[in-house]
C-alpha positions as CSV (number, residue, x, y, z in Angstrom):
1,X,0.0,0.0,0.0
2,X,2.7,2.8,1.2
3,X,4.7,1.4,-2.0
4,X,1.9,1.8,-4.3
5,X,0.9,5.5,-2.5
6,X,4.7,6.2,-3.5
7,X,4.4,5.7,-7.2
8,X,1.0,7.6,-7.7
9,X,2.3,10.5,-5.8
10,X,5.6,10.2,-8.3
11,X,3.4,10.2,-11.2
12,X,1.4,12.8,-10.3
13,X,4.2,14.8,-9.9
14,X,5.6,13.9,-13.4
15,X,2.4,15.1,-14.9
16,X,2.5,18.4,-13.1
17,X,6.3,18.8,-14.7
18,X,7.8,18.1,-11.3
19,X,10.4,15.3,-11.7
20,X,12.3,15.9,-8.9
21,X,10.5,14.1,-5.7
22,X,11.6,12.7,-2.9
23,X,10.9,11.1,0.6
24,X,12.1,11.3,3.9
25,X,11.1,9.6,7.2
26,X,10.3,12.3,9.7
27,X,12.5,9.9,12.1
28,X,15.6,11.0,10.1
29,X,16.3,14.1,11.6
30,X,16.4,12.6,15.2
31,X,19.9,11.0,14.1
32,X,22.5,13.7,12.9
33,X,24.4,12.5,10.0
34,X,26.7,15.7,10.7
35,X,26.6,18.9,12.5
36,X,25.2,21.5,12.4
37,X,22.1,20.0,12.6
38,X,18.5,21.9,12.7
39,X,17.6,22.0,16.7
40,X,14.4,19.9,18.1
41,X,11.7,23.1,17.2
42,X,12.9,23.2,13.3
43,X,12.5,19.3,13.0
44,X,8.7,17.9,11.3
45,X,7.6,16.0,13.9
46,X,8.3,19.6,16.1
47,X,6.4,21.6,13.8
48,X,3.6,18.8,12.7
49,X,3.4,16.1,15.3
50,X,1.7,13.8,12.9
51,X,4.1,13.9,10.8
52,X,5.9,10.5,9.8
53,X,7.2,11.3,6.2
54,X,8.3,14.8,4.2
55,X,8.0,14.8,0.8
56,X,10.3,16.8,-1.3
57,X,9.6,18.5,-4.3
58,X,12.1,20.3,-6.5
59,X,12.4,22.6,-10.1
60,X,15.2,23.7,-11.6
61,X,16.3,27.2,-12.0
62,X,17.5,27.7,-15.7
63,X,21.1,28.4,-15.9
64,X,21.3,31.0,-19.1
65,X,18.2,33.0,-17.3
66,X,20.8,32.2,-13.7
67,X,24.0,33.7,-15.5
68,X,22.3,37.3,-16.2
69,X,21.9,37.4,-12.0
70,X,21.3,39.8,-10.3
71,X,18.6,40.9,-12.8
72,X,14.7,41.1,-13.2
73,X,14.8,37.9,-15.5
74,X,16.6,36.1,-12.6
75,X,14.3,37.8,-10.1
76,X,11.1,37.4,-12.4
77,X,11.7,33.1,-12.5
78,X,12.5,33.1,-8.8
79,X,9.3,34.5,-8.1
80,X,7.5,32.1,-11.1
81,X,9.4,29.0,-9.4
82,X,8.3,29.9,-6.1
83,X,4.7,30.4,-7.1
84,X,4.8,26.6,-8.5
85,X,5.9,24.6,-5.9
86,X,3.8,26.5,-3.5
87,X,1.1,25.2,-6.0
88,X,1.9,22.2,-6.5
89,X,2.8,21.4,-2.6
90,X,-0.4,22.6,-1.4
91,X,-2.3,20.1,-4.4
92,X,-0.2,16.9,-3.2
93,X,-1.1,17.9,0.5
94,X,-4.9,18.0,-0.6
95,X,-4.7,14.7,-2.5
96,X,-3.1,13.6,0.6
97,X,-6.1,14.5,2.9
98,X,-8.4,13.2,0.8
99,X,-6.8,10.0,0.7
100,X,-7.1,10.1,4.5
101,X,-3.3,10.5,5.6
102,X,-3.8,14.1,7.4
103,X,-1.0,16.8,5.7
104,X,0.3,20.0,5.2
105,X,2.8,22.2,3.0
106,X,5.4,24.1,3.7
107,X,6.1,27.4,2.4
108,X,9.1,27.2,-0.2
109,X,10.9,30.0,2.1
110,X,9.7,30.3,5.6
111,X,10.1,33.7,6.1
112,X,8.2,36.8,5.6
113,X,11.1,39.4,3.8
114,X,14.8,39.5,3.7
115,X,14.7,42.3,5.7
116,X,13.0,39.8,8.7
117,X,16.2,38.3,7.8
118,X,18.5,40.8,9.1
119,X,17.2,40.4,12.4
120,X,16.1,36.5,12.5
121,X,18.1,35.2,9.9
122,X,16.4,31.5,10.1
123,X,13.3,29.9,7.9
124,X,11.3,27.9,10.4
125,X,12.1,24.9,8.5
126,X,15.0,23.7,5.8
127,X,13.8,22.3,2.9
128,X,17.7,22.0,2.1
129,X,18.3,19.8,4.7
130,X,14.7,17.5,4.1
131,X,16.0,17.4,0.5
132,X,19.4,15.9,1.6
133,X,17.4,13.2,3.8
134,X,15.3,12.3,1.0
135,X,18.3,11.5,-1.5
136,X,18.1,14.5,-3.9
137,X,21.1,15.8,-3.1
138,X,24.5,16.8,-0.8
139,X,25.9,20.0,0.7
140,X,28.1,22.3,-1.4
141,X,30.6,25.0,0.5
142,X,27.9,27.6,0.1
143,X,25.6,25.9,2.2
144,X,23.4,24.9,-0.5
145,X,22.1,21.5,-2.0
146,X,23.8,20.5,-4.6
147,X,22.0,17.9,-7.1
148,X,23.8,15.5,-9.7
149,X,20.7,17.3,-12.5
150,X,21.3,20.9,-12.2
151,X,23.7,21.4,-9.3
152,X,22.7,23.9,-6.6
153,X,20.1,25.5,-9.1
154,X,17.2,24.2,-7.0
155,X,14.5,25.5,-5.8
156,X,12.7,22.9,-2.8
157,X,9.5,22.7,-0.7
158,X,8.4,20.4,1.3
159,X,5.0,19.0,2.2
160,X,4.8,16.9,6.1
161,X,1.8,13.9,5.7
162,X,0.7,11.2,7.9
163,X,1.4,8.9,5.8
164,X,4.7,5.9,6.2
165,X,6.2,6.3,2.7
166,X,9.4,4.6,2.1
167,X,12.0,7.0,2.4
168,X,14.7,7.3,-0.1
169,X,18.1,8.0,2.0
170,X,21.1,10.3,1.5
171,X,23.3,9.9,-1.4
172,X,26.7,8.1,-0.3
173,X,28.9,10.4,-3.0
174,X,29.4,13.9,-2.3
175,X,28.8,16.3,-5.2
176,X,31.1,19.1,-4.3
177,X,33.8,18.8,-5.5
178,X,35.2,21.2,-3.5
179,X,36.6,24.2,-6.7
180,X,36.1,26.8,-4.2
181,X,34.7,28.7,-6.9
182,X,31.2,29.8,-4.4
183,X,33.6,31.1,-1.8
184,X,35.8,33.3,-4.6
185,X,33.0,34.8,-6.4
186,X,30.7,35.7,-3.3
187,X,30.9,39.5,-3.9
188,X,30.2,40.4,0.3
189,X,32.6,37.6,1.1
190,X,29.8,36.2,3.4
191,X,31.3,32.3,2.7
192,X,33.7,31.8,5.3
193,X,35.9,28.9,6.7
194,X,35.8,26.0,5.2
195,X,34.9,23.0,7.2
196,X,33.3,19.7,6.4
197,X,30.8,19.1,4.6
198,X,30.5,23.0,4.0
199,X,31.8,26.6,4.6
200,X,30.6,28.9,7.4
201,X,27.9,30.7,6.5
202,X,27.4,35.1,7.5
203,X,23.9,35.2,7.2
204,X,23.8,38.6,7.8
205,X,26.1,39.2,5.1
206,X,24.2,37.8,2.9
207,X,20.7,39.0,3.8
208,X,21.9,42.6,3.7
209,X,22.9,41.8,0.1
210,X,19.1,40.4,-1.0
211,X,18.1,43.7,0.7
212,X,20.3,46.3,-1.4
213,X,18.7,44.2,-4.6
214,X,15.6,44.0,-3.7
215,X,15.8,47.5,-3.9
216,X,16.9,47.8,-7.0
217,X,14.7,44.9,-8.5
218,X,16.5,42.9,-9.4
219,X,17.0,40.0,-5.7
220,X,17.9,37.8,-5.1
221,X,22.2,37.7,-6.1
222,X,22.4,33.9,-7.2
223,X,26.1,34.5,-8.0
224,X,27.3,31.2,-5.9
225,X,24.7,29.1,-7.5
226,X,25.6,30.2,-11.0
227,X,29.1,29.8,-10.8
228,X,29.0,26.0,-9.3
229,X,30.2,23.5,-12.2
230,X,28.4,20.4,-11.0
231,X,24.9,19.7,-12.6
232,X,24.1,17.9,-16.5
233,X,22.5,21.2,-17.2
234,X,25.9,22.5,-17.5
235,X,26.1,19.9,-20.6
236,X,22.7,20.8,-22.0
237,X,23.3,24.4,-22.6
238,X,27.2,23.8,-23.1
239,X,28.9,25.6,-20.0
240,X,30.7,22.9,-18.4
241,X,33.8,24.9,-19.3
242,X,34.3,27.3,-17.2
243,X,36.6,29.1,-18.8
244,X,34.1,30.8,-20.4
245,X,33.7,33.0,-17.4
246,X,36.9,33.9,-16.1
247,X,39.5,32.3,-18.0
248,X,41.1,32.5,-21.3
249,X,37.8,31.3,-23.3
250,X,36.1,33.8,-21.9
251,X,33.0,34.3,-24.0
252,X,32.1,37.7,-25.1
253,X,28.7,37.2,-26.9
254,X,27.5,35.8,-23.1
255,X,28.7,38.6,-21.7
256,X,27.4,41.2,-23.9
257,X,24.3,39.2,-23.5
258,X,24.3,39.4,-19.8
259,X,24.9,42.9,-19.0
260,X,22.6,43.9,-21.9
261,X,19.6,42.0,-19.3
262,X,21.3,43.5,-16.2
263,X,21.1,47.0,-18.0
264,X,17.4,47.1,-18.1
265,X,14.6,46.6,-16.5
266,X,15.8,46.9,-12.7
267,X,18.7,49.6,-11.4
């Protein structure tokens, strides 16, 4: 029965244009595979008591709209990914409930606005770390999932449900690999010392950078996302040399291209 509950919610998914699912057992996060770890109150069975599985959803955050960050295109698909898995989260929830198996979404962010941020720089859940549980990914330096499809250029939610799903498990390889290339190209330098399995994060840093472009229209940065060389989307639009960014193969056409988005459209 939880087997066959499994595949219909898959498939339902798939026909929604959501491939990326996975499933975690709420049980999970009571055994640290490293630390930091969310505390008690940020864990599903804290924030849902009948929780006993999260399922993770996940879309992809196209890399030539990505490169043009920080811009309104960027900012305009951020919003338009954000929209969809709130959508779509909220649908699989209902399907749950009517299938009997009591549930509930969760927000893609958490958080009211990035200014919130600057002084309580925490979502009241991590859809990063339920997305790690369920299988869909590891940690990169910048704190971020990284997936073996596109790399950190994920966006996750999560929905909490009643129902025993077979969970899927962490992966066993790690996908950084570690270029440092996050930590280089952060322009507030908010990625700090490196420790296993990721850098130290300045949240503040970082939230008072979304805030200065928000203001100008064009948040949030994306930078260490875009410049992250793991993902097969890299392959699909032909950027798995990086070169083409900073190095002699630099590619002038893209960055005409680029600033000619960033130029317009936001300040």
């Amino acid at each position: 029965m939880a087997a066959d509950l499994k595949r219909r919610i898959v498939d339902m998914c798939r026909e929604w244009g959501v491939d990326m699912v996975g499933f975690a057992p709420a049980d999970a996060w009571e055994a640290p595979p490293f630390e930091p770890w969310p505390p008690e109150a940020f864990r599903p069975k804290a924030i849902f008591p009948e929780c006993r599985t999260v399922i993770v959803l996940g879309l992809p955050v196209t890399l030539p709209i990505l490169e043009t960050a920080p811009s309104i295109w960027y900012q305009e698909l951020y919003k338009n990914l954000n929209a969809q898995l709130d959508m779509r989260a909220y649908q699989l929830s209902q399907f749950l409930n009517r299938e009997g198996y009591p549930s509930a979404y969760v927000p893609r962010d958490g958080y009211g606005t990035v200014e919130l941020l600057l002084k309580n720089p925490y979502a009241f859940f991590s859809h990063r770390h339920a997305a790690y549980l369920a299988g869909l990914g590891t940690f990169g330096l910048n704190n971020m999932l990284l997936t073996k499809e596109y790399g950190p250029r994920v966006r996750f939610v999560s929905v909490f449900t009643a129902a025993e799903i077979p969970g899927d498990g962490p992966m066993e390889k790690q996908l950084c690999i570690r270029c440092m290339r996050c930590i280089k190209a952060c322009p507030v330098d908010a990625i700090g010392d490196v420790e296993y399995p990721r850098a130290s994060i300045d949240k503040f840093k970082c939230a008072e950078r979304s805030v200065e472009l928000k203001k100008r229209f064009c948040a949030p940065c994306g930078i260490c996302i875009k410049v992250c060389p793991v993902g097969e989307d890299r392959k699909l639009f032909k950027r798995k040399n990086m070169g083409l960014y900073d190095g002699p193969e630099r590619d002038e056409r893209l960055f005409n291209a680029w600033e000619h988005v960033r130029r317009y459209g936001s300040l």
